[in-house]
BARO-504091 format. One record per residue (C-alpha): residue number from 1; x, y, z. Coordinates in steps of 0.25 Angstrom, whole numbers, plus 5000, padded with zeros to 4 digits. Example, Ala and Ser with C-alpha at 12.3 -4.5 7.8 and 13.67 -1.06 7.14 Angstrom:
<recs>
+-----+------+------+------+
: num :   xx :   yy :   zz :
+-----+------+------+------+
:   1 : 5049 : 4982 : 5031 :
:   2 : 5055 : 4996 : 5029 :
+-----+------+------+------+
</recs>
This chain:
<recs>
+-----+------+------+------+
: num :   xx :   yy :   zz :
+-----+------+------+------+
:   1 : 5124 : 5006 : 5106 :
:   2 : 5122 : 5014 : 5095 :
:   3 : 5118 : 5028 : 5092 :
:   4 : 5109 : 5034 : 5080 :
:   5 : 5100 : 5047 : 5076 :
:   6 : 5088 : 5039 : 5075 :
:   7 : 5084 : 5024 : 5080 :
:   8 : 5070 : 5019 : 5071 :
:   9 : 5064 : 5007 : 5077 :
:  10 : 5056 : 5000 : 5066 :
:  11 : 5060 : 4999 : 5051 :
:  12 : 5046 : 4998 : 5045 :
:  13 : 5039 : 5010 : 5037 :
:  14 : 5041 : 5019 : 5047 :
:  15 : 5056 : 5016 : 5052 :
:  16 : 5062 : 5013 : 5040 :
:  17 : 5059 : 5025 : 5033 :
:  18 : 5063 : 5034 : 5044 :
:  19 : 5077 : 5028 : 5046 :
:  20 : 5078 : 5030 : 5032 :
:  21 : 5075 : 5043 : 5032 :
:  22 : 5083 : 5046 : 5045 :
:  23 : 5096 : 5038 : 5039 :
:  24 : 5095 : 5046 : 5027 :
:  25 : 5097 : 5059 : 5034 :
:  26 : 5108 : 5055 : 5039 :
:  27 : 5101 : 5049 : 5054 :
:  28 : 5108 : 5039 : 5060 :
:  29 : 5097 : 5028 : 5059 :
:  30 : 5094 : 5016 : 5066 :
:  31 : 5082 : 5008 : 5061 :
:  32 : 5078 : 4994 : 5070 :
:  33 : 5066 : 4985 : 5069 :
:  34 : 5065 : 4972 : 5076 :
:  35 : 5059 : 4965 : 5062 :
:  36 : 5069 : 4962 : 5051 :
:  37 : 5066 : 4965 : 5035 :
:  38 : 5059 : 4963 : 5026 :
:  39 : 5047 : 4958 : 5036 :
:  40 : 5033 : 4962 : 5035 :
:  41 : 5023 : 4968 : 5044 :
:  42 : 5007 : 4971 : 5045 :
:  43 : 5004 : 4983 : 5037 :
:  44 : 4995 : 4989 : 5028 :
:  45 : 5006 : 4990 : 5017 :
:  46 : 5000 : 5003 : 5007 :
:  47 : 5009 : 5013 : 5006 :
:  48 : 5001 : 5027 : 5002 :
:  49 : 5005 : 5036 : 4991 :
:  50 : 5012 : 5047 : 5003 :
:  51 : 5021 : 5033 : 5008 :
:  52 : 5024 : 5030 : 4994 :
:  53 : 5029 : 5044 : 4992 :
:  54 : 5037 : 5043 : 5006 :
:  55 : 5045 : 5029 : 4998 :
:  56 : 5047 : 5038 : 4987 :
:  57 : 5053 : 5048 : 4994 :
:  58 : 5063 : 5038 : 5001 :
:  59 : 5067 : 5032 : 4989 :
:  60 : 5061 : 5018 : 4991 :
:  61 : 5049 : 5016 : 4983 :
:  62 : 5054 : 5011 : 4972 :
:  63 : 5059 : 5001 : 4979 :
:  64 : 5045 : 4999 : 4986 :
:  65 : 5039 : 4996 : 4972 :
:  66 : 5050 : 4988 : 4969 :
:  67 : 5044 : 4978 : 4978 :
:  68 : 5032 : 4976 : 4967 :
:  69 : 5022 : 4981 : 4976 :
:  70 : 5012 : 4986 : 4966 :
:  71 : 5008 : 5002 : 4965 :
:  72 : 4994 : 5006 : 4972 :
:  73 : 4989 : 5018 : 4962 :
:  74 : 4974 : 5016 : 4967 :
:  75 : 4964 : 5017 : 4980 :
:  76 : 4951 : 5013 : 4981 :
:  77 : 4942 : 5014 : 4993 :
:  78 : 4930 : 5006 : 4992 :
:  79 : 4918 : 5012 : 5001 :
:  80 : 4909 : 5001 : 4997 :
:  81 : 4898 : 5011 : 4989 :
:  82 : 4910 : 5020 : 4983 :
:  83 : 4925 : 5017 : 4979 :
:  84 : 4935 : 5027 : 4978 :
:  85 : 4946 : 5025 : 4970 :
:  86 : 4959 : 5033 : 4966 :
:  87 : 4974 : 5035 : 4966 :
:  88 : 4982 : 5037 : 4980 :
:  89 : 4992 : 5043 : 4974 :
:  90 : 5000 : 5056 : 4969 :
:  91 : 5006 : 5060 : 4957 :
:  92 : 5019 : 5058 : 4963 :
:  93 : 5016 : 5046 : 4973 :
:  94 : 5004 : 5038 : 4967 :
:  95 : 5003 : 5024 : 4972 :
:  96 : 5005 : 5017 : 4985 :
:  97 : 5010 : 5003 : 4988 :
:  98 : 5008 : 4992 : 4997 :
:  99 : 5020 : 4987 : 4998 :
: 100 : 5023 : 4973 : 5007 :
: 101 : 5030 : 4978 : 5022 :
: 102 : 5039 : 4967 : 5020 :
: 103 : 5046 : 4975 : 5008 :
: 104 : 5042 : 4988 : 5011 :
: 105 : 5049 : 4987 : 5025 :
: 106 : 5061 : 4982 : 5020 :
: 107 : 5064 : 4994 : 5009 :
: 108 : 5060 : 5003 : 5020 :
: 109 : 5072 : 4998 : 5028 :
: 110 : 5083 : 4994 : 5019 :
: 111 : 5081 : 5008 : 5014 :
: 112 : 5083 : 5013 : 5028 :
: 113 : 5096 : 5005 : 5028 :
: 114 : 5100 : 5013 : 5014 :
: 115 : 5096 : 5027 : 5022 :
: 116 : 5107 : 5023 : 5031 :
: 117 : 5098 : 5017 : 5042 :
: 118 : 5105 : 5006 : 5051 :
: 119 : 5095 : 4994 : 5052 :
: 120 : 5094 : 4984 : 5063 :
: 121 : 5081 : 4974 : 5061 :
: 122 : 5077 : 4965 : 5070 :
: 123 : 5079 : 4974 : 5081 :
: 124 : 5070 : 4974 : 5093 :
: 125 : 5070 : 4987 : 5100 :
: 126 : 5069 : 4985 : 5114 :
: 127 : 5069 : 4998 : 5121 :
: 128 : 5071 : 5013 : 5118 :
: 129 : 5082 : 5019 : 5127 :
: 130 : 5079 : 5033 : 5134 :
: 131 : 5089 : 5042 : 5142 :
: 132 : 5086 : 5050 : 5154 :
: 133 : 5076 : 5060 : 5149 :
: 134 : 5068 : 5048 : 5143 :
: 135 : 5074 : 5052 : 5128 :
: 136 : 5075 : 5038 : 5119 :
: 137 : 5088 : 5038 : 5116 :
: 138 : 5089 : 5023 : 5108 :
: 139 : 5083 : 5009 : 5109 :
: 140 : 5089 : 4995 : 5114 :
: 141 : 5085 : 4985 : 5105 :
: 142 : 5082 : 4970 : 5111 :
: 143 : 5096 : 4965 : 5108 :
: 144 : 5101 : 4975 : 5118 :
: 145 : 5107 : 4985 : 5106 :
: 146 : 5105 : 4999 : 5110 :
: 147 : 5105 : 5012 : 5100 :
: 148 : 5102 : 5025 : 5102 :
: 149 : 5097 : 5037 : 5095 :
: 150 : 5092 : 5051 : 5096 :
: 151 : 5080 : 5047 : 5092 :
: 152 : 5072 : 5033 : 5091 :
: 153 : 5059 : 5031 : 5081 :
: 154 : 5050 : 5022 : 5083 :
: 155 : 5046 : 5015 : 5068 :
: 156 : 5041 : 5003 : 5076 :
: 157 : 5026 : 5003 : 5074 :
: 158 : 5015 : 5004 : 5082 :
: 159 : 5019 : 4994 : 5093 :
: 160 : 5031 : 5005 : 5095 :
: 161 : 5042 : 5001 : 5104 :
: 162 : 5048 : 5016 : 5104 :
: 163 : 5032 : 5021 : 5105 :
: 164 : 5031 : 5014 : 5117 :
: 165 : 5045 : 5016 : 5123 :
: 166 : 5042 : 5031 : 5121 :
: 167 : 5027 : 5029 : 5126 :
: 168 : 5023 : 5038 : 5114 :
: 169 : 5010 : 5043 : 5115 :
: 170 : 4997 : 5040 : 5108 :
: 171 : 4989 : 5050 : 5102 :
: 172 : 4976 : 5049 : 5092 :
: 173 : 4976 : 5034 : 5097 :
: 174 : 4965 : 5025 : 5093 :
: 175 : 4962 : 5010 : 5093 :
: 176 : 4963 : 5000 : 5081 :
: 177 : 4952 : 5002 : 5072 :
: 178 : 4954 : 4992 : 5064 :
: 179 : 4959 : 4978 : 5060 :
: 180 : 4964 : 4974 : 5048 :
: 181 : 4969 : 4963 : 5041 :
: 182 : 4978 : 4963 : 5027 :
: 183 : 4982 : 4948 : 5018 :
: 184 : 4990 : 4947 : 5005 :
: 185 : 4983 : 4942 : 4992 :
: 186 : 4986 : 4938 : 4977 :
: 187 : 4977 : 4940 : 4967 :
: 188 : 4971 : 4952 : 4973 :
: 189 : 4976 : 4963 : 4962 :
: 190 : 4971 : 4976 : 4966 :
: 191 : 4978 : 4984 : 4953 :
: 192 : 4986 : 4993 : 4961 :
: 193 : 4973 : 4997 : 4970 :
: 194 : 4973 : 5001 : 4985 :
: 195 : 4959 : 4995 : 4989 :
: 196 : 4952 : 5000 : 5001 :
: 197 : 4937 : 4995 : 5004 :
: 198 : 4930 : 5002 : 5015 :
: 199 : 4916 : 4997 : 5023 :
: 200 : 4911 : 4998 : 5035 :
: 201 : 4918 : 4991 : 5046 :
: 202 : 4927 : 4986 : 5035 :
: 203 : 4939 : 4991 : 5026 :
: 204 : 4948 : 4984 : 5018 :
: 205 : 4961 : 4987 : 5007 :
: 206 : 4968 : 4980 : 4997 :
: 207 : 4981 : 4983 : 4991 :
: 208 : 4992 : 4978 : 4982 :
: 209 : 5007 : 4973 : 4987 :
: 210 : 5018 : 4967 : 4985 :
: 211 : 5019 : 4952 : 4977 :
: 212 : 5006 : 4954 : 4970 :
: 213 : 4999 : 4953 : 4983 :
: 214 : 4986 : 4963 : 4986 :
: 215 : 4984 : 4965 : 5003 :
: 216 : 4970 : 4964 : 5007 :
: 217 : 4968 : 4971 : 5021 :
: 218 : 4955 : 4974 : 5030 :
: 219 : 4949 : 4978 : 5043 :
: 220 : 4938 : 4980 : 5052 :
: 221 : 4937 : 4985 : 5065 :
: 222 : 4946 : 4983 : 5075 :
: 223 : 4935 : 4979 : 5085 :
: 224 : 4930 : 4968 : 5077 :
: 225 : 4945 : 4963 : 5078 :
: 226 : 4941 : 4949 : 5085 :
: 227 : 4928 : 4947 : 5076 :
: 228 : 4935 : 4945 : 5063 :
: 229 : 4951 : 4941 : 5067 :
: 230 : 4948 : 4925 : 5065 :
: 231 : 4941 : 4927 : 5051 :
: 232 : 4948 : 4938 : 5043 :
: 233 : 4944 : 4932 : 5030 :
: 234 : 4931 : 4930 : 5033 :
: 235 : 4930 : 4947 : 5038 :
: 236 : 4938 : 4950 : 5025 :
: 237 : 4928 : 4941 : 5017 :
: 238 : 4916 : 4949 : 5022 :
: 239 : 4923 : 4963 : 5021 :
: 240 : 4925 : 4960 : 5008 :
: 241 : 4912 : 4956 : 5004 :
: 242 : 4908 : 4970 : 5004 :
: 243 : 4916 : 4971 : 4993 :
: 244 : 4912 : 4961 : 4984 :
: 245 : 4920 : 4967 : 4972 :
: 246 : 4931 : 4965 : 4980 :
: 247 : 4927 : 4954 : 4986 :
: 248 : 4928 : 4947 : 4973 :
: 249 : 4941 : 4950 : 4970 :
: 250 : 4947 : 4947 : 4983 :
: 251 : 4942 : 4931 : 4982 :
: 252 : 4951 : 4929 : 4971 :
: 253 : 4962 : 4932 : 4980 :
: 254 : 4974 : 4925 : 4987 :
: 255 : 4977 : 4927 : 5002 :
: 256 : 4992 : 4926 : 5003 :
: 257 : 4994 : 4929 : 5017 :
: 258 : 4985 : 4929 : 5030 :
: 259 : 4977 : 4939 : 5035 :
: 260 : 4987 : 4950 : 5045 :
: 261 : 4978 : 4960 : 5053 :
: 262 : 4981 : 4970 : 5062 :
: 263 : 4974 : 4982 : 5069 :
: 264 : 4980 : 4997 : 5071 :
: 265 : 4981 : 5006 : 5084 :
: 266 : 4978 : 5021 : 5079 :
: 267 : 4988 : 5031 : 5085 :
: 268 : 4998 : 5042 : 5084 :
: 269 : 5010 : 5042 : 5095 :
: 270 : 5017 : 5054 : 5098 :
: 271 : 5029 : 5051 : 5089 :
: 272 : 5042 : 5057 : 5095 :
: 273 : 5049 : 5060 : 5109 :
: 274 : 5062 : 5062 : 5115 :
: 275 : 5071 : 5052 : 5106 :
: 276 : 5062 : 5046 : 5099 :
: 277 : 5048 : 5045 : 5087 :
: 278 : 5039 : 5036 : 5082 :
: 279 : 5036 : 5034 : 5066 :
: 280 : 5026 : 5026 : 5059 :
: 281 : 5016 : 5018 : 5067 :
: 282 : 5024 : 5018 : 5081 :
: 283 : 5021 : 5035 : 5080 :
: 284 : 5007 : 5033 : 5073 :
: 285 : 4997 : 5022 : 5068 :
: 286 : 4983 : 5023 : 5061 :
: 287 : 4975 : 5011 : 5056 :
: 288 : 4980 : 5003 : 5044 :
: 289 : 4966 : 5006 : 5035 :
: 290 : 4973 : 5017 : 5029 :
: 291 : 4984 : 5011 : 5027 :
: 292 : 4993 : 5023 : 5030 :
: 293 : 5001 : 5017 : 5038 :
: 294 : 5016 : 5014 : 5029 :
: 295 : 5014 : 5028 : 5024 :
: 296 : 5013 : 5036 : 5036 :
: 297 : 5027 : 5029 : 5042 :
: 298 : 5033 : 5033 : 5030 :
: 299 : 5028 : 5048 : 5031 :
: 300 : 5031 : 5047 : 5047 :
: 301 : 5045 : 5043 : 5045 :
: 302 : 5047 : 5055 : 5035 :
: 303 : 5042 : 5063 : 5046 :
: 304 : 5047 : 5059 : 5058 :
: 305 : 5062 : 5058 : 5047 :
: 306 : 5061 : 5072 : 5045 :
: 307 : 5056 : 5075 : 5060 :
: 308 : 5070 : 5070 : 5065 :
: 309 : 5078 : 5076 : 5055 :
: 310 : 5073 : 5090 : 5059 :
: 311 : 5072 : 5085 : 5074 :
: 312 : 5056 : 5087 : 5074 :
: 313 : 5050 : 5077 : 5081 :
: 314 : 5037 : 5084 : 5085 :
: 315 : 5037 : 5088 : 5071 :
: 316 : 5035 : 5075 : 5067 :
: 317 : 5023 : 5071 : 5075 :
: 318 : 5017 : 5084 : 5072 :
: 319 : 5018 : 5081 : 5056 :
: 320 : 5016 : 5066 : 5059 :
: 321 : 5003 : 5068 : 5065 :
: 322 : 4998 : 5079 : 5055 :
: 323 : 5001 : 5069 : 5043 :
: 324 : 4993 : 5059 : 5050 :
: 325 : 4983 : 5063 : 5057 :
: 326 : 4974 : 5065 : 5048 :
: 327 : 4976 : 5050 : 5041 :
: 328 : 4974 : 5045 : 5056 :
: 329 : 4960 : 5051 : 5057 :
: 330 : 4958 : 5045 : 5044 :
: 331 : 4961 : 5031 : 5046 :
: 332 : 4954 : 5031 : 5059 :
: 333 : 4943 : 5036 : 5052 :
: 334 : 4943 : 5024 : 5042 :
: 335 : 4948 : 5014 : 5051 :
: 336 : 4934 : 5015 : 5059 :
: 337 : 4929 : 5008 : 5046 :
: 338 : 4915 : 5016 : 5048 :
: 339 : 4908 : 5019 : 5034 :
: 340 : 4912 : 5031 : 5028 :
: 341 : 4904 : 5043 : 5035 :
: 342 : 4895 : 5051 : 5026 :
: 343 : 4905 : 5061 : 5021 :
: 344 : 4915 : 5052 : 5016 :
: 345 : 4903 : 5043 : 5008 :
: 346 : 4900 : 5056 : 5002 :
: 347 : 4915 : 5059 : 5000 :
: 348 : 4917 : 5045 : 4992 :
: 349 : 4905 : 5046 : 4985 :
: 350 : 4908 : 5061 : 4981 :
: 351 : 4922 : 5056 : 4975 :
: 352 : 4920 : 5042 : 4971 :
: 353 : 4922 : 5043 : 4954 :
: 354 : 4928 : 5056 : 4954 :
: 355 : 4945 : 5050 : 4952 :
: 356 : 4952 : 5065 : 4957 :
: 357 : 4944 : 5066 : 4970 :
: 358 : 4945 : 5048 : 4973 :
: 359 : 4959 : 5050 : 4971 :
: 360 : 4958 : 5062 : 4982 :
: 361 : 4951 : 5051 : 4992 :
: 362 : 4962 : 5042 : 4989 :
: 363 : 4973 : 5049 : 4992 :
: 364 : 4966 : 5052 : 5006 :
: 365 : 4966 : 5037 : 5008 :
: 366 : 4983 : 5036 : 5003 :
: 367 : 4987 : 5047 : 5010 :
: 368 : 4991 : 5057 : 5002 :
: 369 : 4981 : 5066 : 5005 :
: 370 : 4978 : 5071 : 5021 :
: 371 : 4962 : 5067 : 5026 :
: 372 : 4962 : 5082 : 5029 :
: 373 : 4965 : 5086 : 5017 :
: 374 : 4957 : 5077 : 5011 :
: 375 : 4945 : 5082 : 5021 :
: 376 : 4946 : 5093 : 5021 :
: 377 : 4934 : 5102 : 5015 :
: 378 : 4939 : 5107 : 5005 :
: 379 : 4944 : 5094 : 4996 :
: 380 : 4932 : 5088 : 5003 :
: 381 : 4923 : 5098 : 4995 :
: 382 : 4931 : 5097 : 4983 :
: 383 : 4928 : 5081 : 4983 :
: 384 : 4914 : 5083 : 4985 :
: 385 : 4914 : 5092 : 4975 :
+-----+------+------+------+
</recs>
């Protein structure tokens, strides 16, 4: 039995970074995961300006772009009548990556290591351990190892095994919207483009990676799950066809791998209790259409970093949610694939051309700008303008 400040289960996006953070203040850290590294995992890959800057700040993105994944210094949204086009970025922070989880995972965690972490993969946690007053107090992992901690964070995603232990409730819960699909290809350049294409019941993005390889990814709605899950190339092949300029340049490309799909639950759980929090998509989980999801564990796990060091777990939820709230609404909002609503056809009409105020819609669409600053009247009328 062994005793520490701070037990995380899960060593991905979220995890990783927290024990990093934790360890280099001087926490005692423990940091499990029952998968070992490097190993992959289902994602949506795009890392925003706001998690670029996060890397940054920890001293890691070099050695992210060392990888060779290639910079991302554009975004375009095609609504089918109008494309909006412009630069996700700021002057400080102005590209985003798409970096493979299989090396982005592994950077995260060795750089826990070097914080002072102690590491132990292919760990299975079994159970979290409570005293008396029903305070977590450790966890027993499946080889009958015990630990204990003042407090025990659950980085493990949204199947949770701390969320459930703690029965953390739900709040602001909906049902998958969405399911999407993503594949590898070659010869699909995209110069350093984010490519989103939005249509009515439909909505797909393209993005380089790592190994000169482009990921194509796509959805529909969740309730027509069973209709199209035995012909995926055939649904992409007619998605696309409503984009024949597109649709041309994907034909000249090469399928590396297969098709991997997967649908989202929508929720935030309260994310803290006696002993123990939640970070990343065990404390909060939104549809992967806006592809938000790498950057919010990294600015969770600042969050919930700072949260215990000034022993402020209420805080934490309270700034947590006030973050993402508003990009919650929001990828509800597009995740309902419904044609845009009259207001925003005449907001992407009003803009499309005009390079200062596309860059303002695209930086809504990364992140580094609030929907409710965004929408809010008063830089609406300035847009209009």
């Amino acid at each position: 039995m062994t005793t520490y400040d701070v037990i995380v289960v899960g060593a991905r996006v979220a995890g990783s970074p927290l024990a990093a953070l934790l360890a280099g203040r001087g926490y005692r850290t423990l940091l499990v995961d029952r998968d070992t590294f490097p190993s992959d995992t289902v994602s949506t890959h795009v890392l925003h300006p706001p998690g670029v800057a996060a890397l940054r700040r920890w001293g890691v993105l070099d050695q992210v772009v060392a990888t060779g994944v290639p910079p991302i210094g554009r975004y375009t949204t095609d609504f089918g009548p109008v494309t909006v086009a412009g630069a996700p970025g700021t002057p400080d922070n102005p590209y985003a990556y798409a970096p493979r989880r299989i090396l982005l995972d592994k950077i995260l965690l060795d750089a826990a290591a070097a914080a002072g972490a102690e590491i132990r993969e292919g760990y299975t946690v079994e159970e979290l351990l409570f005293d008396d007053d029903g305070r977590v107090t450790g966890i027993r992992g499946l080889d009958g190892t015990v630990a204990h901690a003042r407090i025990v964070v659950g980085a493990d995603g949204r199947n949770s095994v701390v969320a459930k232990a703690v029965n953390a409730p739900a709040y602001e819960d909906r049902p998958p919207l969405t399911v999407g699909y993503y594949a590898y290809f070659s010869n699909l350049p995209t110069d350093g483009t984010f490519e989103a294409y939005s249509r009515p019941g439909r909505g797909w993005a393209v993005c380089p990676t790592n190994d000169d390889l482009t990921m194509v990814i796509g959805g529909w709605p969740h309730a027509e799950l069973a209709e199209h899950r035995n012909d995926i190339d055939g649904t992409f092949a007619a998605m696309f066809a409503s984009a024949p300029v597109w649709a041309d340049r994907f034909r000249d490309a090469k399928q590396e791998t297969r098709w991997v799909g997967a649908s989202v639950h929508n929720y935030f759980r309260v994310p803290h209790g006696p002993g123990w929090a939640l970070v990343g998509d065990a404390g909060y989980s939104r549809d992967y259409i806006t592809a938000q999801g790498i950057t919010d564990a990294f600015l969770d796990a600042e969050l919930l970093a700072d949260a215990i060091a000034d022993d402020d777990l209420p805080g934490y939820q309270a700034r947590r949610d006030a973050r993402a709230m508003p990009f919650y609404q929001m990828t509800l909002g597009i995740a309902s694939l419904q044609p845009p609503d009259e207001q925003m056809v005449q907001l992407v009409t009003a803009i499309a051309g005009d390079p200062a105020k596309m860059d303002a819609f695209i930086r809504l669409n990364s992140g580094v700008t609030s929907p409710a600053e965004f929408f809010a009247p008063e830089n609406l009328g300035r847009l209009f303008a």
